[in-house]
N, C-alpha and C positions, 0 to 999 in steps of 0.2 A: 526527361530532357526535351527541350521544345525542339521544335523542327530550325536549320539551318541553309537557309538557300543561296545559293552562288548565281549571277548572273552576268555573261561578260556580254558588255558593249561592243557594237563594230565597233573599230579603231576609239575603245574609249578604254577606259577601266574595269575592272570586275569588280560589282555590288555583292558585298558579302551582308545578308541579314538575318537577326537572329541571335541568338543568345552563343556567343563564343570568347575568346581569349586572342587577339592580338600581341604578340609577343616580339621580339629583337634579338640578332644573334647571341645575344647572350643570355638569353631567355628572360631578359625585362619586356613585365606587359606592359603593354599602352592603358590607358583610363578606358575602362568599358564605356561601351556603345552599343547601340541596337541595330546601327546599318554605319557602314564604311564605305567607303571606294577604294580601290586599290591600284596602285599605279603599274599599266605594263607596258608603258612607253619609254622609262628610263629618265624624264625630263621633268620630274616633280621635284622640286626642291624640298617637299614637306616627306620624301619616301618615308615610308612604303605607302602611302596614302596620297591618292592623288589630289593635285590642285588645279588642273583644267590645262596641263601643260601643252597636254598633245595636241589640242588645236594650234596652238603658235606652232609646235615643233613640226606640223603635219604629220602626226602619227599614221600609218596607214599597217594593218595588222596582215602579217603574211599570209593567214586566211581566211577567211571570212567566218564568221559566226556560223555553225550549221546552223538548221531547223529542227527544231525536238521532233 
């Protein structure tokens, strides 16, 4: 199984890359992909996948990104 990395943006999205399955509450996948963005600001129109909302919306994330 290859490796699967997660990477969240300050106040942006989290990059999922990698070989996985994007799904819907009703457990319809989305068309495979090798990298996503994912929306955690709530103001994407295209959810669960972001479209660059959070700059209009001023996304600002209640934490900040740690440091690995």
């Amino acid at each position: 199984m290859a490796d699967v990395t997660i990477s969240v943006l300050d106040n942006g999205p989290a990059i999922v890359k990698g070989e996985f399955t994007v799904s819907d509450g009703a457990g319809n996948a989305y068309p495979k992909q090798n990298q996503v963005a994912l929306c955690r600001c709530g103001a994407s129109v295209n959810k669960p996948f972001c479209d660059g909302a959070h700059v209009k919306a001023g996304f600002a994330a209640s934490d900040p990104v740690p440091s690995a």
